[in-house]
N, C-alpha and C positions, 0 to 999 in steps of 0.2 A: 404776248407769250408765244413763243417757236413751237412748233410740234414737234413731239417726241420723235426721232429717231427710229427705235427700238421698241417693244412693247413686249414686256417678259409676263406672264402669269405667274403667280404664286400662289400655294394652295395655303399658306400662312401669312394674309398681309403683313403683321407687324414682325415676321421673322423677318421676311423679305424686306421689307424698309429697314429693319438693323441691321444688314447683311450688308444690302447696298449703301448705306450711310457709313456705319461704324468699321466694315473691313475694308471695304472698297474705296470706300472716300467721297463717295457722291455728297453733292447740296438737293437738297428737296425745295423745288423751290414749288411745290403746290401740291396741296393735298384734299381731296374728295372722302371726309369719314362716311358719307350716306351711300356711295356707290364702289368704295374700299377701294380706291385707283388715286396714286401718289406721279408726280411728274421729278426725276432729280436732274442732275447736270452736274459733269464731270469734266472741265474745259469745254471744248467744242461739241462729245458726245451728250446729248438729251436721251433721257431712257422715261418709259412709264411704269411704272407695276400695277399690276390688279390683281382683286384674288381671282382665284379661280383652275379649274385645271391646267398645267404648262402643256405646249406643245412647241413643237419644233418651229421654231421663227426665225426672225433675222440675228443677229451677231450685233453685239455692239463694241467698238472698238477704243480702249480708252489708250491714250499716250503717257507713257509712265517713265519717272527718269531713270530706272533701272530693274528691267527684266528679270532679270537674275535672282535682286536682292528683294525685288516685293513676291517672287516663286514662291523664296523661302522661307517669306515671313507667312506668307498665306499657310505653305505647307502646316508651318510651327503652328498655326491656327486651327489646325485641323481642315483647310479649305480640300478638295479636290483641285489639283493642280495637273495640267498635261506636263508636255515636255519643252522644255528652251528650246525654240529651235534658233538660227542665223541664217537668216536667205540672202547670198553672195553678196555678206559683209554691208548689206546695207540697213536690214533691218533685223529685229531681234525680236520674236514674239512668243506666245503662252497663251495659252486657254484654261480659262478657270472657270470651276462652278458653281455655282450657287447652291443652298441645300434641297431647291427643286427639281439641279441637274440642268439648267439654263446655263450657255455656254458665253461668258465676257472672253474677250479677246485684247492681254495689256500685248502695248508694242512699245518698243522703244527704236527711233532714226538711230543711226550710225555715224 
């Protein structure tokens, strides 16, 4: 098993695992019920969640085939979404949040 990447708190385990799984797209490929800490993986990014207070951490960066069009589907979700931005035509990114205010970060190559 790889180590997580990324390490989000969540103060709702099982909101957070349906967050990450069902909006975002993550696989869980391992889950701790006795210490409420979940491992998922999204291509290349590994993330963990545990419960507990969020604080300000790393960024996890996932690769998505269209910036734009997962904004708007998140928006429609009700997700927190930043702004598309384009950095000189090569990459296309967005920050989105989770409901404990944990910052993912989709990109999409050019």
């Amino acid at each position: 098993m790889n180590a997580p990447r990324v390490w989000y708190l969540v103060r709702d385990f099982d909101r957070g695992r349906d967050f990450y799984k069902r909006v975002l797209g993550f696989d869980e490929t391992y889950v701790d019920w006795h210490d409420k800490w979940s491992q998922m993986e999204q291509g290349e990014m590994r993330i963990a969640l545990a419960e507990g207070e969020p604080v300000d951490c790393g960024v996890a960066t996932v690769d998505v085939a269209d910036v734009k069009a997962d904004a708007e589907r998140l928006r429609d979700e009700g997700v927190e979404v930043g702004v598309v931005l384009e950095l000189a035509g090569q990459i296309r990114i967005v920050d989105v949040f989770d409901p404990d205010g944990n910052r993912v970060q989709l990109t999409q190559p050019l």
